[in-house]
SEVO-53661 format. One record per residue: residue number from 1; x, y, z of N, C-alpha, C, CB in turn. Coordinates in steps of 0.1 Angstrom, whole numbers, m for minus. Glycine has a CB too. Example, Ala and Ser with C-alpha at 12.3 -4.5 7.8 and 13.67 -1.06 7.14 Angstrom:
<romars>
(1 (132 m57 78) (123 m45 78) (132 m33 78) (113 m45 90)),
(2 (128 m22 71) (137 m11 71) (129 0 79) (141 m6 57)),
</romars>
This chain:
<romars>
(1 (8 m12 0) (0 0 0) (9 12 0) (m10 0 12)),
(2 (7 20 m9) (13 36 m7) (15 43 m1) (12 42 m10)),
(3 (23 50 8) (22 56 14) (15 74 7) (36 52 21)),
(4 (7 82 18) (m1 88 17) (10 102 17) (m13 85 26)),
(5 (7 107 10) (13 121 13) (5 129 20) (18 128 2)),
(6 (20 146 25) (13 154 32) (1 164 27) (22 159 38)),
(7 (5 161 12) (m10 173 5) (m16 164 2) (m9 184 m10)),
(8 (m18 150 0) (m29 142 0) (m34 140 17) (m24 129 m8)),
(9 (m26 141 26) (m35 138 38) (m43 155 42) (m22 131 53)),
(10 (m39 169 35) (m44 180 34) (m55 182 30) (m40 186 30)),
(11 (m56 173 14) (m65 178 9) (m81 165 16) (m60 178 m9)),
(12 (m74 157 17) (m86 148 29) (m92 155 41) (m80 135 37)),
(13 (m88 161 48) (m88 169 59) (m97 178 54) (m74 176 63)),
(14 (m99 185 43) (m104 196 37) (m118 195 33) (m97 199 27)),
(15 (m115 181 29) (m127 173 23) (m138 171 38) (m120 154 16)),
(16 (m129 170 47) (m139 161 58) (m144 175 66) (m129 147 72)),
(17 (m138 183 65) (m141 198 73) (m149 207 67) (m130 206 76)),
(18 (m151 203 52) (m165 209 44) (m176 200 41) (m162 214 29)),
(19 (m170 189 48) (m186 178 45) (m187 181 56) (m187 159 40)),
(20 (m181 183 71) (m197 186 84) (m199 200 83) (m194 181 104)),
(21 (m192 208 77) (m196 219 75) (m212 222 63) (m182 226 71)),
(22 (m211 214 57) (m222 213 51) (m231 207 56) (m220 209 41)),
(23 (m224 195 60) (m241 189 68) (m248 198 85) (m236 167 74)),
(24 (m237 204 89) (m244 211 99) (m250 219 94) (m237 217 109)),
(25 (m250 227 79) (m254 238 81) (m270 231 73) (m244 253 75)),
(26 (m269 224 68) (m283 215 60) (m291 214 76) (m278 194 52)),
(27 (m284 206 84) (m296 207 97) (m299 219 104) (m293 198 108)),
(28 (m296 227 102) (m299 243 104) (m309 246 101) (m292 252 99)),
(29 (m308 245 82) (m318 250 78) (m328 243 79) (m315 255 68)),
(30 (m326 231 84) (m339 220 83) (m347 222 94) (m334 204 84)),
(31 (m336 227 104) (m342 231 121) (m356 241 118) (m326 243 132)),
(32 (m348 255 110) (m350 269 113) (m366 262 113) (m343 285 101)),
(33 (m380 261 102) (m387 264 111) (m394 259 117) (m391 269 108)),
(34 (m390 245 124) (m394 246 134) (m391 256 149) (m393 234 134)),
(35 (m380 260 149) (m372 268 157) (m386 287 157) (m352 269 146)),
(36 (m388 284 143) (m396 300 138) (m407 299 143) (m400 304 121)),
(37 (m415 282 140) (m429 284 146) (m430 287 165) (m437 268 141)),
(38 (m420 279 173) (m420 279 185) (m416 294 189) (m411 269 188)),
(39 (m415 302 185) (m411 315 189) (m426 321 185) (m397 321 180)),
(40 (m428 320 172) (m441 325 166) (m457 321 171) (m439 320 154)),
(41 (m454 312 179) (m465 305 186) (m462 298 202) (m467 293 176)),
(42 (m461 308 207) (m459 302 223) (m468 293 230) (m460 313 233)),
(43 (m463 279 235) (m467 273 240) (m467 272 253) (m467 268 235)),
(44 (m477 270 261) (m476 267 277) (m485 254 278) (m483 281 288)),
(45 (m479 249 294) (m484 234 294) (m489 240 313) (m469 217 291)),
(46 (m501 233 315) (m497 234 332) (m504 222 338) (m506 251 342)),
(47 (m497 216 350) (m502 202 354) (m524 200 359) (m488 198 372)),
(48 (m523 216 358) (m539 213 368) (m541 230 363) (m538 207 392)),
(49 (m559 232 366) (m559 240 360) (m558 255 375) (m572 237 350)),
(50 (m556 250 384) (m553 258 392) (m541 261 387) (m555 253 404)),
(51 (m530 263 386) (m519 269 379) (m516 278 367) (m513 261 376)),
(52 (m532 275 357) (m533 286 345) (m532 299 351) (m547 286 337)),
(53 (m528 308 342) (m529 319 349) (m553 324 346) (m513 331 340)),
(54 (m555 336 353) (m564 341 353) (m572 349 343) (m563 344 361)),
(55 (m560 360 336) (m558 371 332) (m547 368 316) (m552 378 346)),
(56 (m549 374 312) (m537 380 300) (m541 371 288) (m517 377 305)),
(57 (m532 371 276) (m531 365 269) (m531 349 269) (m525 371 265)),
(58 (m532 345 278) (m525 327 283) (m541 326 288) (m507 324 300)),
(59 (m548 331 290) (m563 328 300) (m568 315 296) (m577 340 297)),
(60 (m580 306 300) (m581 294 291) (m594 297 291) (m576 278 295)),
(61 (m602 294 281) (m618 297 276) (m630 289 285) (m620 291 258)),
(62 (m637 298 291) (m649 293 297) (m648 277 299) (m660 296 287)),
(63 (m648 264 287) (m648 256 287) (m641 248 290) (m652 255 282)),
(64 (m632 253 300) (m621 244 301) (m626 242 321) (m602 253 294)),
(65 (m628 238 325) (m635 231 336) (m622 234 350) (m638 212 330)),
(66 (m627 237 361) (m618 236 371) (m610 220 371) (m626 239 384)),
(67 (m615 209 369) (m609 199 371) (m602 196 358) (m618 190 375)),
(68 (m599 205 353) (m589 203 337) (m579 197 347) (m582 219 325)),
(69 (m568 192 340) (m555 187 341) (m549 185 320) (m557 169 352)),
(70 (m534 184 328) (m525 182 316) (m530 195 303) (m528 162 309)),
(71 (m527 208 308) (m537 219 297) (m524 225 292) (m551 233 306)),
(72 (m531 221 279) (m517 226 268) (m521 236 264) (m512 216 254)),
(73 (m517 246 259) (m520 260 251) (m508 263 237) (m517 275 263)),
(74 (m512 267 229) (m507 274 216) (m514 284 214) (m506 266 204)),
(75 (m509 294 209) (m516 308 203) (m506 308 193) (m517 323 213)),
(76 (m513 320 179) (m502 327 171) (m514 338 167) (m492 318 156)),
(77 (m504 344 176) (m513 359 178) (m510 363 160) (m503 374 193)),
(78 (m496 363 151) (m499 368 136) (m513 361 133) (m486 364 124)),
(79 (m521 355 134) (m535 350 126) (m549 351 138) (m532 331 119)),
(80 (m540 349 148) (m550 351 155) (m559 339 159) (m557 361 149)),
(81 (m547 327 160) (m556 313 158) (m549 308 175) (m549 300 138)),
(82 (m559 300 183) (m555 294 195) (m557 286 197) (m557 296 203)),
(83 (m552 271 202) (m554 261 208) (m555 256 222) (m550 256 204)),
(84 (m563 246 227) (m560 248 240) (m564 227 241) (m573 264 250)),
(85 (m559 221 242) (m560 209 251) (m561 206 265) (m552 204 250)),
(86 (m572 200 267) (m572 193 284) (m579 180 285) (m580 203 295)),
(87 (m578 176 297) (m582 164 303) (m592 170 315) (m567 154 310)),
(88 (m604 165 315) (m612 165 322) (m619 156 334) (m617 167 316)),
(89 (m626 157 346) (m631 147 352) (m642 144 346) (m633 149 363)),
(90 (m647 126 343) (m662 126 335) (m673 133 342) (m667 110 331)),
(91 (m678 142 355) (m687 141 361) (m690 156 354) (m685 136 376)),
(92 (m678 167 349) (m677 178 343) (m681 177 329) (m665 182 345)),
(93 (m686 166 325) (m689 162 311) (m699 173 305) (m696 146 310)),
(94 (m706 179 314) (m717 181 312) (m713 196 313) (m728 175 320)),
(95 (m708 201 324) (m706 217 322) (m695 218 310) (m699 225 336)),
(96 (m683 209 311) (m681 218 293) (m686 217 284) (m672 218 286)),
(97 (m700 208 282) (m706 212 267) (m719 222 270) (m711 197 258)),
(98 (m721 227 279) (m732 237 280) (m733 249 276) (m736 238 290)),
(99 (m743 247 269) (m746 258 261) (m737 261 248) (m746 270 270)),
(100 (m733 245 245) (m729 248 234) (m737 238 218) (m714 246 236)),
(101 (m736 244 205) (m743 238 200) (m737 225 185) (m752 250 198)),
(102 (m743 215 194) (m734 202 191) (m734 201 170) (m746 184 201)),
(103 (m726 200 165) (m725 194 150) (m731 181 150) (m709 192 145)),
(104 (m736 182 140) (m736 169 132) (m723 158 126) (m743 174 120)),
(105 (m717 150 123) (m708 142 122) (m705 151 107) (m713 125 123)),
(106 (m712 151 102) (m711 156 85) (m705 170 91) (m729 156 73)),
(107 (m713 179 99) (m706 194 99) (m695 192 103) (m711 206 107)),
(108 (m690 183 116) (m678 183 120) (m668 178 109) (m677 177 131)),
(109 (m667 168 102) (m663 166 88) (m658 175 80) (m671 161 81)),
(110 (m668 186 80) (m667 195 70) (m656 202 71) (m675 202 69)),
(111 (m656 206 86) (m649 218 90) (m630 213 85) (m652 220 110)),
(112 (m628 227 86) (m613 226 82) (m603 229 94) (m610 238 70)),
(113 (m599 219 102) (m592 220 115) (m581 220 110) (m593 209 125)),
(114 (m574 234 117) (m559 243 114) (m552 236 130) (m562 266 114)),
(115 (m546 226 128) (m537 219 140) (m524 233 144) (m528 201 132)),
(116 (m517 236 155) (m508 244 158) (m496 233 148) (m506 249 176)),
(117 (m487 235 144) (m475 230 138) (m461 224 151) (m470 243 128)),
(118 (m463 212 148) (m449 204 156) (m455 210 171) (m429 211 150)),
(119 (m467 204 172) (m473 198 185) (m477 185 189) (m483 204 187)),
(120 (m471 175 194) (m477 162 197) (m487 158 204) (m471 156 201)),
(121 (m492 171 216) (m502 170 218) (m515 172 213) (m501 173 223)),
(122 (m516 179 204) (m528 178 192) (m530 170 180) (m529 189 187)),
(123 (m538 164 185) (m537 147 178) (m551 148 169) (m539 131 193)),
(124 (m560 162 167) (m569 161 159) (m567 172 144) (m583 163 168)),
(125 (m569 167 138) (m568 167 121) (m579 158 113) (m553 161 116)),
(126 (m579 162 101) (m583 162 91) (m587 143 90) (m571 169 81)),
(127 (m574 141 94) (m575 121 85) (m585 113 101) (m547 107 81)),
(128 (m580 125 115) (m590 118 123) (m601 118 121) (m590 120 134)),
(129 (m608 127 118) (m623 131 118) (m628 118 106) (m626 150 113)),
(130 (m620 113 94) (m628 104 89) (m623 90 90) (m630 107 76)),
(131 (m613 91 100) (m615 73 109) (m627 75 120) (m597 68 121)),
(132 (m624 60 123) (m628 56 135) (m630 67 145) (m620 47 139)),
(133 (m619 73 150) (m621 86 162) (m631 93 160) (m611 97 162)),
(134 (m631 96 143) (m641 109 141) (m658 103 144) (m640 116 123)),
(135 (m656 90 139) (m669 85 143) (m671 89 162) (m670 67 140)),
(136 (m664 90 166) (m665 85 183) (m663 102 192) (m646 71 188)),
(137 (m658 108 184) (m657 120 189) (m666 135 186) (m645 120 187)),
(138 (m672 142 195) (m681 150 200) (m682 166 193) (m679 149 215)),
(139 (m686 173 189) (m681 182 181) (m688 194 185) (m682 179 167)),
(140 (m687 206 188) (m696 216 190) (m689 232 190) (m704 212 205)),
(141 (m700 239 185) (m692 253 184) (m699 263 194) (m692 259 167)),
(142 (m688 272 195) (m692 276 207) (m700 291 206) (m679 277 215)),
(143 (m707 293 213) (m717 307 205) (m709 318 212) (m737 309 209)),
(144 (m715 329 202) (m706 340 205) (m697 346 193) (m697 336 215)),
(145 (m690 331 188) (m678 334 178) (m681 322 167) (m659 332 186)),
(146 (m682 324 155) (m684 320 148) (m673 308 146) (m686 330 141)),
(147 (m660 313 149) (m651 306 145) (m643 300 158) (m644 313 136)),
(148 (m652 289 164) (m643 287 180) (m650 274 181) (m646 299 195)),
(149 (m647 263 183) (m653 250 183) (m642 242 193) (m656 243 167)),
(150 (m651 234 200) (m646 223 210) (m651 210 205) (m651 224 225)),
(151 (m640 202 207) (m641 185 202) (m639 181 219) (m626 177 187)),
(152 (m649 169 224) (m649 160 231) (m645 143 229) (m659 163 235)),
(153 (m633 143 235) (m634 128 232) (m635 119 240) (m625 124 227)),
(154 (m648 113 242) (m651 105 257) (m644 99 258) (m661 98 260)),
(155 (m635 94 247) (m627 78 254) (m624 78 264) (m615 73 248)),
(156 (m613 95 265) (m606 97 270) (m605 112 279) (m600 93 262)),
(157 (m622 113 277) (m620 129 283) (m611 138 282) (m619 129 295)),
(158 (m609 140 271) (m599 153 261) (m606 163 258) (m594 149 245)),
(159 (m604 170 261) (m613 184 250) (m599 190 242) (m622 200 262)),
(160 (m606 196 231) (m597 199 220) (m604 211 217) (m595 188 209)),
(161 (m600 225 222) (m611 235 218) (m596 242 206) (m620 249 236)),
(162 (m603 252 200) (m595 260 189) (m602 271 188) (m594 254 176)),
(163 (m597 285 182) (m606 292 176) (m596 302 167) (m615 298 187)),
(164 (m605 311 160) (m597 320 145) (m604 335 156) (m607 316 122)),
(165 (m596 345 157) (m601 356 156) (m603 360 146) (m595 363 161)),
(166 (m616 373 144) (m621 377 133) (m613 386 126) (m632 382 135)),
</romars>
């Protein structure tokens, strides 16, 4: 075998210090937006709903029940779109859907559910509503705002509220 010279062991060196230079900067740009949306869309989580705050932009909507737990939030104030996940006690079943007025399977179908981006906690979309889930899960919009609807999912006592400012 040949021995390697010193401008051949240079120009290897060169080779290997612009290939991770390239590939770091590829996962950079692969990063940025998820990196954009998380800035762009603040999320908060709190273990119980005694810990939400009361007041401000973070508040959680009428229907989210003193016995919430596990309450996720996303906002992006540029559109004006909010999400809010929780877990409920079943005995509250009843105060968070009151006074609200339930869809049909077909309206909830219809609707065009805007998920927050690179959230794992929001598990409803488009392909759920025409499985199985969508059969099983509860749909209703909330009066007042045209554009604000809560999904119930008994399985599991989830609520899944959203809404569009006007």
């Amino acid at each position: 075998m040949p021995e390697i010279t010193e401008q051949e062991r240079l120009r290897r060196r060169r080779s290997l210090v612009l290939m991770l230079v390239l590939g770091a900067a590829t996962i950079l740009v692969g990063l940025t937006p998820s990196f954009c949306t998380y800035v762009e869309q603040p999320q908060r989580y709190w273990k119980a709903y005694a810990q939400a705050p009361r007041a401000g932009s973070d508040v959680l909507p009428p229907q989210v029940p003193p016995s919430a737990t596990e309450i996720h939030t996303r906002r992006d104030d540029r559109s004006g779109r909010r999400w809010v996940r929780f877990t409920f006690a079943p005995a509250d079943s009843v105060r968070v859907t009151a006074g609200l007025r339930r869809l049909t399977l077909n309206e909830a179908r219809a609707l065009q559910i805007d998920g927050p981006s690179f959230s794992p906690w929001w598990t409803l979309n488009q392909r759920t509503m025409l499985g199985r889930a969508g059969d099983r899960l509860e749909a209703y919009q909330v009066p007042g705002s045209p554009r604000a609807w809560l999904f119930i999912d008994p399985a599991s006592n989830a609520g899944f509220y959203w809404s569009v400012a006007e």
